[in-house]
DRENTORTOR-855297 format. One line per 3 residues: number of its first residue (from 1); their letters; for each residue x, y, z of C-alpha. Coordinates in steps of 0.05 Angstrom, whole numbers, plus 5000, padded with zeros to 4 digits. Layout:
N
NUM	a	X:Y:Z  ... .
end
This chain:
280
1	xxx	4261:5688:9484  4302:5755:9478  4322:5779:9418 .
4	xxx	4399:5763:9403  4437:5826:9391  4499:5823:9339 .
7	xxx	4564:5827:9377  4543:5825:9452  4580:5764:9459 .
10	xxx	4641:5793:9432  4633:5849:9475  4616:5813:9530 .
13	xxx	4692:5771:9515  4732:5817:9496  4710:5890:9518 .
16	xxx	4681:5945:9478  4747:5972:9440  4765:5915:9417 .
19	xxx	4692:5891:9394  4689:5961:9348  4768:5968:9341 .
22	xxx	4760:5964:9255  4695:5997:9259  4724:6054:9291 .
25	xxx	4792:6058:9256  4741:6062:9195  4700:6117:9209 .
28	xxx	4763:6151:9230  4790:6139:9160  4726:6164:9127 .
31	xxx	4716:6223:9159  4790:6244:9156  4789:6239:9087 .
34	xxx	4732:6273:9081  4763:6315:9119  4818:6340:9077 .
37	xxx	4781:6349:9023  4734:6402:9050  4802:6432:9095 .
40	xxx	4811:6468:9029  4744:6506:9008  4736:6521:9091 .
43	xxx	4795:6534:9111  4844:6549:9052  4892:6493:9077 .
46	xxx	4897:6456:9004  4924:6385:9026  4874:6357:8976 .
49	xxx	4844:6388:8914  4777:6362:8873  4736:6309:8901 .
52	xxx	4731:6226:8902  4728:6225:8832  4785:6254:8816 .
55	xxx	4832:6296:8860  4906:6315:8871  4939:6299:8936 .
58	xxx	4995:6358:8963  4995:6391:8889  5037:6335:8862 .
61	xxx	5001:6254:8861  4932:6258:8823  4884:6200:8837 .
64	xxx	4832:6184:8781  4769:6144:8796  4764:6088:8743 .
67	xxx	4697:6091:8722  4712:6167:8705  4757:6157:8663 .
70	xxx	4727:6088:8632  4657:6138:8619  4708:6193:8586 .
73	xxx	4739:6152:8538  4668:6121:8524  4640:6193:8514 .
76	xxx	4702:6197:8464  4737:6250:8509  4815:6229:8520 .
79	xxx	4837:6245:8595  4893:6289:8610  4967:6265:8621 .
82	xxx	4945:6272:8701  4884:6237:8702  4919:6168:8666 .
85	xxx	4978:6174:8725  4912:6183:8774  4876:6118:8746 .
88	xxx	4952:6084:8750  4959:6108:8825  4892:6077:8835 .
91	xxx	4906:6015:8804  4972:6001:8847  4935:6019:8905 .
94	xxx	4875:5984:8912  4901:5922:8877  4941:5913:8928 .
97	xxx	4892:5933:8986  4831:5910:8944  4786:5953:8906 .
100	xxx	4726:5948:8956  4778:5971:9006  4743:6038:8982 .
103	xxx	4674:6029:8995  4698:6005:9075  4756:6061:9085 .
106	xxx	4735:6113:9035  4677:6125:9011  4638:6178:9060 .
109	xxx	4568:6145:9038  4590:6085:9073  4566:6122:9142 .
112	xxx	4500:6118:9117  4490:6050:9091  4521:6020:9151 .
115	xxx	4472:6070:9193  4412:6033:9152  4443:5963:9163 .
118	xxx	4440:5970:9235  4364:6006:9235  4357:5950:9187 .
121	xxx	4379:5892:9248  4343:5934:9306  4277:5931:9265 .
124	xxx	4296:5851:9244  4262:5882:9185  4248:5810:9149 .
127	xxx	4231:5852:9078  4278:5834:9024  4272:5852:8961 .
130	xxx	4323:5804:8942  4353:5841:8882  4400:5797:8840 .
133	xxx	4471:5817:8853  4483:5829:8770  4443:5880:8783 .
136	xxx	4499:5928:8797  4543:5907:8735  4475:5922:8693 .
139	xxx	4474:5990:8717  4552:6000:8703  4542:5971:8630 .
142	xxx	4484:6021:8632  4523:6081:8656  4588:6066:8604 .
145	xxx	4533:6062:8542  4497:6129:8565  4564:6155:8567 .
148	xxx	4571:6145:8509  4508:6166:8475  4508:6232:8515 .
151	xxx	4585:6248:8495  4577:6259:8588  4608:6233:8641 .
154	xxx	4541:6218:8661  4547:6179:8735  4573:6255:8760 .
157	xxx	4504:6273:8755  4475:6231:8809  4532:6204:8844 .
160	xxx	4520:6195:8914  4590:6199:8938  4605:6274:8908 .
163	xxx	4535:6294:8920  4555:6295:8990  4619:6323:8982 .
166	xxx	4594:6380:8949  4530:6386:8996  4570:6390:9054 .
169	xxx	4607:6460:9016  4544:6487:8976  4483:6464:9012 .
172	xxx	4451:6397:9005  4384:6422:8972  4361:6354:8931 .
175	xxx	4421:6320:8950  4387:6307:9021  4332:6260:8983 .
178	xxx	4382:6223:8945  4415:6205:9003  4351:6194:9046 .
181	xxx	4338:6149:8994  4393:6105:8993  4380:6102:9075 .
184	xxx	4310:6077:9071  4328:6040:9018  4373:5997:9053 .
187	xxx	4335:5996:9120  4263:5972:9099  4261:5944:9022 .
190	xxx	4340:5907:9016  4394:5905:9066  4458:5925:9044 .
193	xxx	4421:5942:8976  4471:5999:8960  4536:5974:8962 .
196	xxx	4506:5902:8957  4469:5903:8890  4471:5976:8863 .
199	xxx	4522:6011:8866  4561:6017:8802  4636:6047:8840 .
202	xxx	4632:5984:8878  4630:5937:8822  4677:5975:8785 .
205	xxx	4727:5977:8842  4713:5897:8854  4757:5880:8790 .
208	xxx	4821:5908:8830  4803:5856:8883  4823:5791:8839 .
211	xxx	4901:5805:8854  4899:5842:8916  4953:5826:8970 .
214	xxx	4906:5839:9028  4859:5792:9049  4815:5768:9114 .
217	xxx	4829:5701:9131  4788:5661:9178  4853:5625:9211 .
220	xxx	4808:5604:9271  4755:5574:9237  4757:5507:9275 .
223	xxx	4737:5551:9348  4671:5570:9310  4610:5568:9343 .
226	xxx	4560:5578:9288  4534:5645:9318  4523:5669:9256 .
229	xxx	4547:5752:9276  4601:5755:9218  4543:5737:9166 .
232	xxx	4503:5782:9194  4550:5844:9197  4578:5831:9133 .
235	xxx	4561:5875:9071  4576:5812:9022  4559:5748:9064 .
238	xxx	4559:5707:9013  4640:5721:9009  4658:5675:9079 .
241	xxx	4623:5619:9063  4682:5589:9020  4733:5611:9082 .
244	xxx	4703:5590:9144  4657:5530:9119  4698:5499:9066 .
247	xxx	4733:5423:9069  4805:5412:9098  4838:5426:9040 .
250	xxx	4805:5497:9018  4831:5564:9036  4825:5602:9094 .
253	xxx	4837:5658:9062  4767:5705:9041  4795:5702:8963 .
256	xxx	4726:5740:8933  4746:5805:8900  4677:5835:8935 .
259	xxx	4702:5833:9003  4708:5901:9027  4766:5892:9087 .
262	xxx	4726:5922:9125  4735:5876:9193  4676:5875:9217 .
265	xxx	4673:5795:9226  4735:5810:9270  4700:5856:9315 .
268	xxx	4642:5818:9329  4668:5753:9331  4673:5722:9398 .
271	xxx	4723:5666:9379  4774:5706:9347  4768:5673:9283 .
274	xxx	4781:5728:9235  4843:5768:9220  4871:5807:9163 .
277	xxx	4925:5767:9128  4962:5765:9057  4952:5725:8992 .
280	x	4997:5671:9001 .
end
């Protein structure tokens, strides 16, 4: 019996561009901004200053990572005026979109994990390390308290996310390994380990997803066909469960604050049973 390959069918039904439309919309978005942040150092065009942690957009609206600033109070620094209007631009933002809107439309190391999710489905690697999803929220108590021991903002030193930023303008040296690491990571010993389990920015940005105005909602739920595509594309799973096989009565709407909006389970659904939609 042949292997079954994730979205064929949906290819197959409704052409390639529309079976990668959010896929592709989302690596435009992560490379643009990307983009703009290196336009500066390469080509003096200064559209964006300082890096996913903290930046200023066109010299006037700063943006402020939250976990920087929760590790800089905790290492007993207080932020500048600009950095508490960045964490508030942040806030309105992304609890509206939904904080893991980030990790799907922002955050550049999202190329590679998604890059080790499909090596991950070509290999039908069955290893699993199965690492509890807590795990993440362990390792942002972790980072806060070292924070705080270290009078640091200690995250900086190993995160991923401006490791490749700066990489990509100084060289990657070491930074290649870290980032190797997170790939094989993901591909052989957990899939969708990163941003699944680990990764302290995505749990931190999850708590803006409790109010957010944007949400997936499987409004077609009654045309599926139990082909199981959106589960396995999905960087949460366990977030459409609730959605598309609850009772009558329960929501349609994907109401976990770890879904990502990424759209994914739109592109390679068949049936059309995904869309994005808005809290009621």
């Amino acid at each position: 019996m042949s292997k079954r390959i994730v979205g064929r069918e949906a290819v197959a039904t409704k052409g390639w561009l529309r079976a990668h439309k959010w896929l592709l919309l989302r690596r435009m978005s992560q490379l643009g901004i990307l983009g703009l942040f290196l336009l500066g150092p390469l080509a003096g065009i200064w559209l964006i200053k300082g890096t996913l942690s903290a930046s200023t957009v066109l010299g006037i609206l700063p943006l402020t990572d939250p976990l920087i600033l929760v590790q800089s109070f905790a290492a007993g620094h207080l932020p500048e005026t600009a950095a508490v209007f960045g964490l508030i631009a942040v806030l309105v933002i992304y609890s509206l979109l939904g904080g893991r809107t980030y990790c799907a439309w922002v955050c550049p190391v999202n190329l590679i994990t998604d890059a080790a999710a499909w090596t991950n489905r070509r290999m039908d690697s069955k290893k699993n390390l199965n690492l509890s999803k807590t795990t993440r929220w362990w390792l942002l108590g972790l980072i806060i308290i070292l924070s705080a021991v270290s009078g640091g903002i200690v995250w900086e030193l190993v995160n991923p996310v401006t490791t490749l930023q700066r990489g990509l303008l100084f060289g990657m040296g070491a930074g290649w390994l870290l980032l190797a690491a997170i790939f094989v990571f993901d591909a052989f010993v957990q899939r969708h380990g990163w941003c699944g389990h680990l990764c302290p920015v995505g749990a931190a940005y999850s708590l803006l997803g409790f109010t957010a105005a944007l949400r997936m909602k499987a409004a077609g739920r009654d045309r599926c066909t139990d082909c199981m595509d959106c589960f396995t594309v999905c960087p949460e799973p366990q977030v459409i469960s609730p959605a598309l096989k609850g009772g009558e009565d329960s929501s349609l709407l994907i109401l976990s604050p770890n879904c990502l909006n990424c759209g994914r389970c739109i592109d390679v659904c068949p049936q059309d049973v995904f869309c994005f939609s808005k809290r009621a």
